[in-house]
Phi, psi and omega in degrees: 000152166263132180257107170255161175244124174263099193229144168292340191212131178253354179260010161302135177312321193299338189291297173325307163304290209266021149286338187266312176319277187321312209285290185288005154281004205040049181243139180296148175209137165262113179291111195207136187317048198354301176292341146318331165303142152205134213263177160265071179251145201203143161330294205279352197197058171285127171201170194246139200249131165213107180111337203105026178210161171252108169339166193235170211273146196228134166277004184190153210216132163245080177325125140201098197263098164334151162282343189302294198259053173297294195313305169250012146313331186253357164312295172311317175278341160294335191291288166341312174302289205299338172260014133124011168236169355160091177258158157293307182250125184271142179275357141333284205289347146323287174303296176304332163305319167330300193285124215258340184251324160320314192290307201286330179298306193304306179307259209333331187285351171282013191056037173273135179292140169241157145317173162295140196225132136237166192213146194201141170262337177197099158269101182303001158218092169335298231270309170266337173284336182279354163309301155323308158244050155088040189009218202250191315352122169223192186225146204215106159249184173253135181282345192243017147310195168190176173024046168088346166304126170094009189236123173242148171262143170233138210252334184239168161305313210276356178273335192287329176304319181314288213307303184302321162271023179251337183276317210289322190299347186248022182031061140292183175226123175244138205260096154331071198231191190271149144320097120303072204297344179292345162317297184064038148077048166215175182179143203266080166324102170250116179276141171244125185237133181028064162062040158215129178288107192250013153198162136202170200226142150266122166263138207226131191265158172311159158320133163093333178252174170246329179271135205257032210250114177303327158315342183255003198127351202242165191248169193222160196196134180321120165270140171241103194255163182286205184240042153246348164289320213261350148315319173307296194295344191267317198280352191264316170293342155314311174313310147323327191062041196256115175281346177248157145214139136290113161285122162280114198237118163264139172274079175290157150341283177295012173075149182350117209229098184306133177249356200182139166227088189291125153298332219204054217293166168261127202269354177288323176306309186311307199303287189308325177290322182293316190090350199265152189261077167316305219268331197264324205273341175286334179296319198273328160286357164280338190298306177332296177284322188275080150269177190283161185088004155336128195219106199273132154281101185292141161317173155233000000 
């Protein structure tokens, strides 16, 4: 098969693997920019141009788009959907994982557990949104953070106030939720490849943080989850419409409470900690899905 991997950077470990994975499966494969792209679109004659060339048809596209460029990253990969290949992640179901209050709405309307979520771009009464979800402790994020950016614990109301009206000053939309303190700054990473969780690690954050996000500092250690987490975790990239996601899962009292359904998950942490060759069993599910006559319902 021909394989394009759609990346801004082709030396990141995630690029790397499952270009040698595919590679080592005899399949051709190209790494290629997005932003680099620039299409033709027409009935009669759509196509994807790069470089000063016009690419030639791929049976199968492997996203792995930064949120910095979501927009015309998934631009580019519907033109691929629309010339007839093969996504891993259709980019519909990107963009929705993206939206950090689409997602969480779509997850609660399937009865998937969430923390108390509130969500506000200028809330004229603080004072009920923190209310909302259970007064403080709470965690006070930016919906358009990404890897623990944008995210603060505010430990008394007068601080979730500080934060939230230093957030509302940057005319953001700002996300509220509950505190788990039983977490104890840990959380469960479920990689999901076709509806099966084929690794997972508890990320445990540094001293002194809550967020247990490896980019930030924090260690990962082999997970054993229940078959009500890894029930969680399949219904929530179902939810999504992702066949590859890592779900971000916290251990509440009250049981298994999704915070994140990453498109675009990274595989070095899973890989190395798990020992498991991730990048080959996602390869062998595109072999699977991309046969010839693929045919995409396109989204809107």
């Amino acid at each position: 098969m021909k394989i394009a991997i759609l990346s801004r950077d082709g030396t990141l470990y995630s690029c790397k693997r499952l270009k040698q994975a595919a590679l080592n499966r005899g399949h051709f494969v190209d790494i290629i920019d997005p932003l680099s792209c620039y299409m033709n679109i027409n009935p009669a004659s759509s196509s994807v141009h790069y470089k000063g060339r016009q690419l030639p048809h791929y049976d199968a596209v492997i996203p792995r788009i930064g949120s910095a460029i979501t927009f015309y990253g998934t631009a580019v990969l519907r033109q691929f959907e629309m010339l007839g290949s093969y996504p891993l992640n259709e980019s519909v179901a990107i963009t929705r994982a993206r939206d950090k209050l689409r997602s969480m709405q779509l997850l609660a309307r399937q009865g998937i557990d969430l923390p108390m979520t509130g969500i506000a771009h200028s809330p004229d009464d603080t004072h009920d949104l923190i209310e909302m979800v259970g007064g403080a402790p709470l965690v006070v994020k930016l919906v358009e953070g990404t890897q623990g950016i944008g995210v603060v614990l505010a430990e008394t109301r007068q601080a979730a106030e500080s934060v939230i009206d230093a957030f509302r000053g940057l005319n953001a939309h700002i996300l509220v939720q509950e505190f788990i303190k039983e977490a104890q700054g840990r959380d469960v990473r479920c990689l999901v490849v076709g509806g099966r969780v084929v690794a997972a690690i508890e990320r445990q954050a540094k001293d002194g943080d809550f967020r247990s996000n490896l980019h930030r500092g924090g260690t990962a250690v082999v997970a054993s989850i229940t078959p009500q987490e890894r029930e969680v975790a399949i219904r929530a990239a179902s939810t999504m419409g992702l066949d590859v996601a890592g779900v971000d899962i916290l251990r509440a009292t009250r049981g298994p409470l999704v915070m994140e359904v990453n498109a675009s998950p990274g595989l070095e942490g899973i890989e190395k900690t798990t020992g498991i060759d991730i990048a080959a069993q996602i390869i062998s599910w595109v072999e699977n899905q991309a046969r010839p006559g693929f045919c995409l319902k396109m989204g809107g």
